[in-house]
PAVOZA-934528 format. One line per field, with one value per residue (C-alpha): x, y, z. Coordinates in steps of 0.05 Angstrom, whole numbers. Example, Ala and Ser with C-alpha at 12.3 -4.5 7.8 and 13.67 -1.06 7.14 Angstrom:
2
c1	c(246_273) $
c2	c(-90_-21) $
c3	c(156_143) $
! end
This chain:
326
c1	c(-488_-460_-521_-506_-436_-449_-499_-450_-398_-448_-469_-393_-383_-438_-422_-350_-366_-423_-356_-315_-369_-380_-315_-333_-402_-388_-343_-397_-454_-392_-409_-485_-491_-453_-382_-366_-292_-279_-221_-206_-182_-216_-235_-176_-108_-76_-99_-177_-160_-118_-185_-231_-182_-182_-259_-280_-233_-251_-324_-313_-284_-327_-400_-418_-413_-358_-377_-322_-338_-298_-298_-238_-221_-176_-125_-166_-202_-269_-257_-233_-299_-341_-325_-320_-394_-406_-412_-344_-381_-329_-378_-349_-270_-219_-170_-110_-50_13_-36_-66_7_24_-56_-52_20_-3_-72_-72_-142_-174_-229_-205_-146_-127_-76_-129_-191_-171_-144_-99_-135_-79_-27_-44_15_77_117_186_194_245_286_266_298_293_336_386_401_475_484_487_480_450_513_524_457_480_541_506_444_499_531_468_459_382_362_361_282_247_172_120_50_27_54_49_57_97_140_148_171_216_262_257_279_329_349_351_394_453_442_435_391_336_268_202_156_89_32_-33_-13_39_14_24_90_123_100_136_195_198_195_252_214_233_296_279_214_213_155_127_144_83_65_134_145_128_166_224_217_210_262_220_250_312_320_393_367_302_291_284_341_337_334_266_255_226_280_336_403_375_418_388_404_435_484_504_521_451_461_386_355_279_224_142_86_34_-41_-81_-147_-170_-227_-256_-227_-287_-281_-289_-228_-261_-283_-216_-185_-244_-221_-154_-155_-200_-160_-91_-131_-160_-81_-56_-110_-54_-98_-78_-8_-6_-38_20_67_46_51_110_89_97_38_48_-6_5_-26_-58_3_52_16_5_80_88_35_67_138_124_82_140_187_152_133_202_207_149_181_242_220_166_117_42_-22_-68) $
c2	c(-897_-923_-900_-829_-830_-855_-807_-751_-777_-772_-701_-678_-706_-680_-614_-625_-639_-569_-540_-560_-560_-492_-463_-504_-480_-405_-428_-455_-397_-342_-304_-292_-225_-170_-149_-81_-63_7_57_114_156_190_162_149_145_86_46_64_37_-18_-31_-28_-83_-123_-126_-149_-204_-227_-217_-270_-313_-306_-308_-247_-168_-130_-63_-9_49_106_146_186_230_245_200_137_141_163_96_49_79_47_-21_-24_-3_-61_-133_-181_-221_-216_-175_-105_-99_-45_-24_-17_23_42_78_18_11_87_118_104_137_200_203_178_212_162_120_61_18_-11_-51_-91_-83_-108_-170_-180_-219_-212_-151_-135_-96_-53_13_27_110_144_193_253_320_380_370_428_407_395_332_268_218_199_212_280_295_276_324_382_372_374_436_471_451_453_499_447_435_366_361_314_306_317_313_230_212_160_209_247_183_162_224_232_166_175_231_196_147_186_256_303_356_376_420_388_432_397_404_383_322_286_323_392_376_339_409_445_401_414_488_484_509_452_411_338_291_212_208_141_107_97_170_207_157_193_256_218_183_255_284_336_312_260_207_202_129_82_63_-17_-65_-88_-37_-23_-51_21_51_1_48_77_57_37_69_3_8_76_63_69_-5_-34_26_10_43_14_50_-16_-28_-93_-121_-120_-138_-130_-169_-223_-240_-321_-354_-386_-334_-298_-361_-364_-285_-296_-352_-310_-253_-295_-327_-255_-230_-286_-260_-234_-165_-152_-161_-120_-67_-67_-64_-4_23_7_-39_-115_-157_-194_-237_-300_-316_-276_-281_-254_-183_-189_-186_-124_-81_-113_-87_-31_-10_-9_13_75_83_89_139_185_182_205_258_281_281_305_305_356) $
c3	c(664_604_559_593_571_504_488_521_474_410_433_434_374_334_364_340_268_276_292_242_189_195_163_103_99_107_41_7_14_-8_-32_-31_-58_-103_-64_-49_-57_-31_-49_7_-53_-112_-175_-222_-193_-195_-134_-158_-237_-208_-167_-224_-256_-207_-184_-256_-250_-175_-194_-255_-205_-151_-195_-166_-188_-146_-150_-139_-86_-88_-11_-8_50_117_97_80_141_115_70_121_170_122_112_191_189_149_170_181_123_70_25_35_21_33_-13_27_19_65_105_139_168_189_198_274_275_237_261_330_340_305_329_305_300_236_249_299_266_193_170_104_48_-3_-22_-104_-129_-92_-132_-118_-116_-160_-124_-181_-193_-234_-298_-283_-213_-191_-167_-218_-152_-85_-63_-89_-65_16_-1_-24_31_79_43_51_124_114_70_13_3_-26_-43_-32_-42_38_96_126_48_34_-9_56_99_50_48_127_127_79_122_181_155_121_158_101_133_79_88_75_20_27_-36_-42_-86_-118_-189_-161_-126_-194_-228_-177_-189_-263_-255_-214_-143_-114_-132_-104_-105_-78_-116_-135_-197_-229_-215_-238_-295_-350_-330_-326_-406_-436_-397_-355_-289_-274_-230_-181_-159_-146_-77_-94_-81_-160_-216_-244_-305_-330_-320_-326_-321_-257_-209_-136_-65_-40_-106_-89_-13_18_34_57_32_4_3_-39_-43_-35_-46_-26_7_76_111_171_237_255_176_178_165_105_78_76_41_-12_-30_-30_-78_-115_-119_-136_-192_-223_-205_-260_-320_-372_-376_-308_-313_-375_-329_-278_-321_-354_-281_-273_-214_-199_-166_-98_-87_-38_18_71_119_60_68_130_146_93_137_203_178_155_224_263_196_187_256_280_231_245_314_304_261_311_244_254_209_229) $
! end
């Protein structure tokens, strides 16, 4: 009976030490082959250079070649379809935007869930959005803005670049929160909808940073306040929201990498590290800053909170504004 027991006890805890081994091993093989890293929107925007910067980087880290893969389409879904056709291996990533937070609000057709069936790796950079107008227009504030929206009683239009943009959320919210009633215009862009801005079609844009930027250094557009709770450094006499009475008020467009849900736990540490290390390389930096953007990097759970906050953020939002995505 005793020999029974002891070799029970042996068996459990060589099974034990299987158990724990294996983390360390799925470490160790990582990664075996080139990485995919795929971007759910066309080939060069920001989040698709930012994604070329950072894949030489991780790939220098990691030994391996990460190859960028551009699949845009329905709102990132096309993208996000094809790393889940992939296996939870850590050798296909997703680069992830706001959309990983809002898609099942927007699009609640879709066969797939993303806040379930992806898990944060680490958040690369965020963009505060610059609340831009046409040169001429009246008002000189946010505030003067809520007066004359509220003048208008509607009829007072904004633009964005499509409808369930973050553009688009951000005024509704901003709507929602001081109740100046204004008209969404949607384009087919944020590059068509600054253009109608500047011509004076359209008086307002909450247009990201990084994408307004240099409309707003030669004067073609103006900016009544950025929606971060600290001035940008771009644009350092922009005042924020929260200065001018919109207390709270914030609004990032954010990209980062996902993988799939199944991912080992290993595996996702091994890419994160990875991915904070290629995040320090002064090239990169240089890189945001001439987007006007500012890395996050961390750990997994830091970016995991941003897409868990701004799920039920934004979908409170698209709630209240009854907001649809065909």
């Amino acid at each position: 009976m005793q020999d029974m027991n002891r070799r029970t006890a042996v068996a459990a805890l060589l099974a034990l030490g299987a158990a724990c081994g294996a983390p360390a091993a799925w470490a160790q093989d990582f990664p075996s082959k080139p990485i995919r890293l795929v971007v759910p929107f066309p080939a060069g925007g920001p989040s698709d250079t930012t994604a070329r910067s950072i894949a030489e980087g991780l790939g220098k880290v990691l030994g391996q070649p990460v190859v960028v893969e551009n699949r845009p389409g329905a709102g990132a879904i096309v993208g996000s379809e094809a790393v889940l056709g992939q296996p939870a291996d850590g050798h296909t990533l997703l680069m992830a935007s706001n959309v990983i937070a809002t898609g099942k609000w927007l699009y609640p057709q879709m066969n797939f869930d993303p806040m379930k069936d992806f898990r944060a790796v680490a958040g690369v950079f965020r963009s505060p959005h610059q609340v831009a107008v046409t040169p001429g227009f009246q008002a000189k504030g946010i505030q003067d803005l809520v007066a004359l929206a509220k003048q208008q009683d509607g009829k007072l239009n904004y633009a964005s670049g499509g409808s369930g943009t973050m553009p688009h959320l951000g005024a509704e919210r901003f709507k929602q929160l001081t109740g100046a009633p204004m008209t969404h215009i949607p384009y087919r862009g944020s590059a068509p909808a600054n253009t109608a801005v500047v011509a004076g079609e359209v008086p307002v844009h909450f247009d990201i940073e990084f994408s307004v930027g240099q409309l707003l250094k030669s004067g073609r557009l103006r900016s009544l306040g950025v929606t971060a709770l600290k001035r940008s450094p771009q644009f350092p006499d922009v005042p924020t929201l929260d200065e001018q009475g919109i207390k709270g008020f914030e609004l990032y467009s954010w990209f980062g990498i996902v993988v799939r849900t199944g991912t080992p736990d290993a595996v996702i540490a091994r890419l994160n590290q990875a991915l904070n290390e290629a995040m320090d390389a002064p090239e990169f930096k240089q890189r945001l800053a001439g987007l006007g953007a500012e890395k996050i990097g961390g750990a997994p759970a830091v970016f995991q909170k941003m897409i868990n906050d701004d799920y039920q953020l934004w979908g409170e939002v698209i709630r209240k504004a009854n907001i649809k995505v065909d």
